[in-house]
C-alpha positions as CSV (number, residue, x, y, z in Angstrom):
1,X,-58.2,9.6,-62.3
2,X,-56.6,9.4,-58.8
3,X,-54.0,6.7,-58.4
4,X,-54.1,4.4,-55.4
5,X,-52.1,2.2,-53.9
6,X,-52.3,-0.8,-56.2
7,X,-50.1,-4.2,-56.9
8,X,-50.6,-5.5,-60.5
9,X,-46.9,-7.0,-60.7
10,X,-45.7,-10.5,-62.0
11,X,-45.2,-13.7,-59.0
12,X,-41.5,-12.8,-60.2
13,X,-41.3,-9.6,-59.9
14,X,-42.9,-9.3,-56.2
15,X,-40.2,-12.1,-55.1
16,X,-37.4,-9.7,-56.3
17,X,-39.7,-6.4,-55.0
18,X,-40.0,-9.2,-51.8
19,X,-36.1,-10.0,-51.6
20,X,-35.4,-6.1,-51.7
21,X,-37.4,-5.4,-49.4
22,X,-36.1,-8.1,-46.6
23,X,-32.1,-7.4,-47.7
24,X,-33.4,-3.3,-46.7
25,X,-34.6,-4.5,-43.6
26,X,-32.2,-6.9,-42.1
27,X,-29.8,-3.9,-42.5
28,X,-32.0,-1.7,-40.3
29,X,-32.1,-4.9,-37.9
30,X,-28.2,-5.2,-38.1
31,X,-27.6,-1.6,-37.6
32,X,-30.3,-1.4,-34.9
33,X,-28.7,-4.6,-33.0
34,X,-25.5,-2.8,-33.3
35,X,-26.5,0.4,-32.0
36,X,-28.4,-1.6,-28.8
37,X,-24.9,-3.4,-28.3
38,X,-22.9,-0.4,-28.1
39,X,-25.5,1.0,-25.7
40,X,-25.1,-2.2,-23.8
41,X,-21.3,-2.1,-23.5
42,X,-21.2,1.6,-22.7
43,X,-23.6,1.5,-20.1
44,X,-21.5,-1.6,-18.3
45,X,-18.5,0.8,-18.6
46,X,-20.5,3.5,-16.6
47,X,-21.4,0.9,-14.3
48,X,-17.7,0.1,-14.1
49,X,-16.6,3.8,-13.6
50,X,-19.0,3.9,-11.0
51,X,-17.6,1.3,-9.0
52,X,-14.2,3.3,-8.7
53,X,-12.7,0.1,-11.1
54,X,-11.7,2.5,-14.1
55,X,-10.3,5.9,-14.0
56,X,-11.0,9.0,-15.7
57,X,-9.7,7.2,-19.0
58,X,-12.6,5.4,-19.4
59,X,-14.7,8.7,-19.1
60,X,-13.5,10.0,-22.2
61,X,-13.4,7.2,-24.2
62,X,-17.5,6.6,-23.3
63,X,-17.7,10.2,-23.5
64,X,-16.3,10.0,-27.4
65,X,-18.5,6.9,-28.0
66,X,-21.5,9.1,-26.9
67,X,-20.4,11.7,-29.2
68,X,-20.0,9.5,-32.5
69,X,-22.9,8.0,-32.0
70,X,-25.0,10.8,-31.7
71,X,-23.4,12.6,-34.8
72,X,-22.9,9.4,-37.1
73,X,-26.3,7.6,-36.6
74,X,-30.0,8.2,-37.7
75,X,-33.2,6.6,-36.3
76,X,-34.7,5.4,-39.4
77,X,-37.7,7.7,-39.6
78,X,-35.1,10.8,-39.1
79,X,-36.5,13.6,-41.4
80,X,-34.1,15.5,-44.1
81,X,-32.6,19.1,-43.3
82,X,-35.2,21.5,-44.2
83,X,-38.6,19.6,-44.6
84,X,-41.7,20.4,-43.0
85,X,-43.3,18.2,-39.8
86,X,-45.6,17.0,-42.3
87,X,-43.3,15.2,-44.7
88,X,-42.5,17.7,-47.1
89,X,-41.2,20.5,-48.6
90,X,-42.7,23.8,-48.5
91,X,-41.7,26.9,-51.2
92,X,-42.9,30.0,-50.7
93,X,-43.9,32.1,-47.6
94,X,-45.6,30.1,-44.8
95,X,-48.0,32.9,-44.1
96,X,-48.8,33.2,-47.7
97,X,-52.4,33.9,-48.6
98,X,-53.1,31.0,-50.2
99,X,-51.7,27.2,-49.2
100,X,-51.3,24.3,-51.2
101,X,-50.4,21.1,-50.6
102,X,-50.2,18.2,-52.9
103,X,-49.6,14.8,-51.9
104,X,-48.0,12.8,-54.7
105,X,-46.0,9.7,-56.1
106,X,-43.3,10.4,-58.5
107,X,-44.2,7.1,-60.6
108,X,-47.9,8.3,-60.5
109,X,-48.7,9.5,-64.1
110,X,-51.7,11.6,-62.9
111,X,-49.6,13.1,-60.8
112,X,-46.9,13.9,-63.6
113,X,-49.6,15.6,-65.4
114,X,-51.1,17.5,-62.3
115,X,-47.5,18.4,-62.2
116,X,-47.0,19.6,-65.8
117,X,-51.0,21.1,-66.3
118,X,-50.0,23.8,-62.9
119,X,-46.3,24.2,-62.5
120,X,-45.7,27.3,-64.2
121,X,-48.4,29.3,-63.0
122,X,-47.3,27.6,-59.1
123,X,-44.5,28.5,-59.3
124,X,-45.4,32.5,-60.5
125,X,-48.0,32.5,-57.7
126,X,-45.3,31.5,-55.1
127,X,-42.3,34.0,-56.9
128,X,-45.3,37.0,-56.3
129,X,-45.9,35.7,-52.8
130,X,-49.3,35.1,-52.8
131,X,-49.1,31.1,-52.2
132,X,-46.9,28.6,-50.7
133,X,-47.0,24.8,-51.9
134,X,-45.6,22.1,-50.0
135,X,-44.7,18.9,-51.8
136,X,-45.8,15.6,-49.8
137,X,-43.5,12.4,-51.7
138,X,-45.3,9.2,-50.9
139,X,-43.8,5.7,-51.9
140,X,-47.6,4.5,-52.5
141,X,-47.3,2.4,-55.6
142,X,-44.2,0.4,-54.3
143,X,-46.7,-2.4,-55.1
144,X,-45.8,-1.3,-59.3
145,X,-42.2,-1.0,-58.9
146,X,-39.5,0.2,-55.8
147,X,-38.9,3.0,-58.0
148,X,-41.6,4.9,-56.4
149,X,-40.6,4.8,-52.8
150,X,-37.0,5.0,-54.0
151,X,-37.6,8.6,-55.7
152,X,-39.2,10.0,-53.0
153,X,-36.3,8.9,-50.6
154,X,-33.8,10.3,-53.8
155,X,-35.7,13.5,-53.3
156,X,-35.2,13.1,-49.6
157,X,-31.8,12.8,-49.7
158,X,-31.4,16.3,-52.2
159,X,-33.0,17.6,-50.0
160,X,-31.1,16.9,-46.9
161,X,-27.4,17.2,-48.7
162,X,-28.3,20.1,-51.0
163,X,-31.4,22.6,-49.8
164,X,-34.6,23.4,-50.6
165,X,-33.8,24.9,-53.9
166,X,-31.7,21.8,-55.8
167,X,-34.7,19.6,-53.8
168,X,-37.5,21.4,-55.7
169,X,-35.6,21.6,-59.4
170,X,-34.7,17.5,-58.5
171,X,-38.5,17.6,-58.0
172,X,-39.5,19.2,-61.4
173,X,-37.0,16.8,-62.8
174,X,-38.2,13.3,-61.7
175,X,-41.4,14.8,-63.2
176,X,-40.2,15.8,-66.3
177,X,-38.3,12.6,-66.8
178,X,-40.9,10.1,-65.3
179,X,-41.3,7.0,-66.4
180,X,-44.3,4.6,-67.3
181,X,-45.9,2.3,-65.1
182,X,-45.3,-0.8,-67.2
183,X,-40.9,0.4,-67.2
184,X,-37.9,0.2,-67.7
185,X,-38.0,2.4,-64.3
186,X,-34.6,4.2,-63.5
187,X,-32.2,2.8,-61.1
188,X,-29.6,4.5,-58.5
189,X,-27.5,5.6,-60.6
190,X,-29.8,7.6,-62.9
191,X,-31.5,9.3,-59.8
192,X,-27.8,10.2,-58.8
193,X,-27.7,11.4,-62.7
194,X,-30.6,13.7,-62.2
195,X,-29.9,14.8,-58.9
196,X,-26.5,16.4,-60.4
197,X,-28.5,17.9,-63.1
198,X,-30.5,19.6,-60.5
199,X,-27.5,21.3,-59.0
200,X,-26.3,18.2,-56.6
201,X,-22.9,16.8,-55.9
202,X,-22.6,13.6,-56.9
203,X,-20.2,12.5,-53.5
204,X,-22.9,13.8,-51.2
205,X,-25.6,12.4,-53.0
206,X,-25.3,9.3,-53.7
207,X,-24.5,7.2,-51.2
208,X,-28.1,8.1,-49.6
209,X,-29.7,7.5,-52.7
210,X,-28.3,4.2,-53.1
211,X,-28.4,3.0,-49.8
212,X,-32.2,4.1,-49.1
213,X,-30.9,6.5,-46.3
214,X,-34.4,8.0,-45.7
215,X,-36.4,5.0,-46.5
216,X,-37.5,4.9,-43.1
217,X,-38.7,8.7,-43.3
218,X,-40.9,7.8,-46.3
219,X,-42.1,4.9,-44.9
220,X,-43.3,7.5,-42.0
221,X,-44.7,10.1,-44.7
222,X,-46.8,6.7,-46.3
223,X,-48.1,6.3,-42.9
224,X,-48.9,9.7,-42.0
225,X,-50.8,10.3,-45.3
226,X,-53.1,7.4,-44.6
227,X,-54.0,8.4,-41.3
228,X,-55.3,11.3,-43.0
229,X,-57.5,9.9,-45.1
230,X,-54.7,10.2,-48.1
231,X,-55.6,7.0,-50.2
232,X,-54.6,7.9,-53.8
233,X,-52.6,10.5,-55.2
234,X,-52.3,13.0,-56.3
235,X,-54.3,14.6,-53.7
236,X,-54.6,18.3,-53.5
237,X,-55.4,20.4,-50.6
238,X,-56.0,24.4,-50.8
239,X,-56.1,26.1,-47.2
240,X,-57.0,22.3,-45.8
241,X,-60.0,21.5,-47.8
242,X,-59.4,18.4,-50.1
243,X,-59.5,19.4,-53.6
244,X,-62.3,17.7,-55.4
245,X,-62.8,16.7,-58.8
246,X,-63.4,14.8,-62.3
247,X,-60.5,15.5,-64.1
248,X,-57.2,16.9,-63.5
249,X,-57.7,20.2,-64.8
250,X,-60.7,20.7,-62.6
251,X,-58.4,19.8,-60.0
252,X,-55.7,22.8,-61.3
253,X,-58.4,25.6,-61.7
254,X,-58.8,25.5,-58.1
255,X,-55.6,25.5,-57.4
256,X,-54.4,28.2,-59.5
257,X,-57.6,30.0,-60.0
């Protein structure tokens, strides 16, 4: 019933999954090289202030490189505006009675029915106050298709450009509009699509969605989940103890019962 991390893709296919992968790196390593050569260069214009060789010029030009570089560049596990510690976004009060979480894949079919079986009655519970739910997006089955680590870094990205409300009805839609494992999966510019839909604007949007601005942070979400025993999603938790069992709407009574 769960879905874990699994790789059932053509020798094709995982060169082209393979070949995405390395181009998405090489631009961290470009943009990390960059950012330790800057660091470099200021710090040898310090040294050069310090040595009475350059005025207080140089100060503010340093002083302005400090200041654009600390406003116009992310580490690449930086979190979005408004999630949680713990890799997601939480609706509803905190302190509520009752907390959920659910760890899921947006490409995960279990999870889209999880999703579907629970939502309404969710959603009531968290309107009335008497639970909170946060929403853990995993890129788990990247080993089917990128789509699934590149909705969760979609969602990421709604998140961060357009709060906690346009996140969650970006959510709902990515569910509601999910596609099979076996494809066609959507691409950049339908994510973009449905992130307007949700309430988004398409010029703050998508240039994160398309250049994978939080894939670092999902990477980090994968990572934490695993640690904690997260192997397969979805994966439910009510008030910390792991949800268990057979089918999914054994799985929902508990968490709406």
């Amino acid at each position: 019933m769960a879905q874990k991390k699994t790789s059932h893709r053509t020798a094709e296919e995982k060169a082209a999954t393979q070949a995405k992968r390395e181009a998405r790196r090489a631009r961290t390593e470009r943009a990390r090289a960059e950012a330790e050569e800057r660091r470099k260069a200021a710090k040898r214009k310090e040294q050069l202030t310090r040595a009475g060789l350059i005025a207080g010029v140089l100060v503010l030009v340093v002083g302005g490189f400090f200041l654009i570089t600390n406003l116009g560049s992310d580490k690449p596990d930086t979190p979005p505006a408004g999630a949680t510690d713990s890799y997601g976004l939480r609706i509803g009060e905190a302190d509520a009675p009752k907390e959920i979480v659910v760890y899921e894949d947006f490409l995960c079919p279990f999870c889209g029915q999880l999703e579907l079986t629970v939502r309404d009655q969710l959603d009531a519970a968290v309107e009335a106050g008497e639970v909170s739910v946060e929403y853990r997006p995993l890129g788990f089955l990247e080993g089917i298709d990128d789509y699934s680590p590149e909705a969760a870094n979609a969602f990421a990205v709604v998140l961060d450009e357009s709060g906690p409300e346009v996140a969650k009805t970006f959510h709902d839609l990515l569910f509601d509009n999910q596609p099979p494992e076996s494809g066609p999966f959507p691409d950049a510019d339908d994510l973009v699509d449905l992130a307007v839909e949700a309430g988004a604007t398409e010029a703050d949007v998508r240039p994160g969605i398309e250049d994978m601005a939080f894939e670092g942070w999902v990477d980090a979400a994968n990572d934490a989940a695993s640690r904690e025993g997260v192997n397969s999603t979805p994966t439910v938790l009510v008030d910390g103890e792991v949800v268990e069992g057979e089918t999914l709407q054994e799985i929902a009574a508990q968490m709406v019962g």
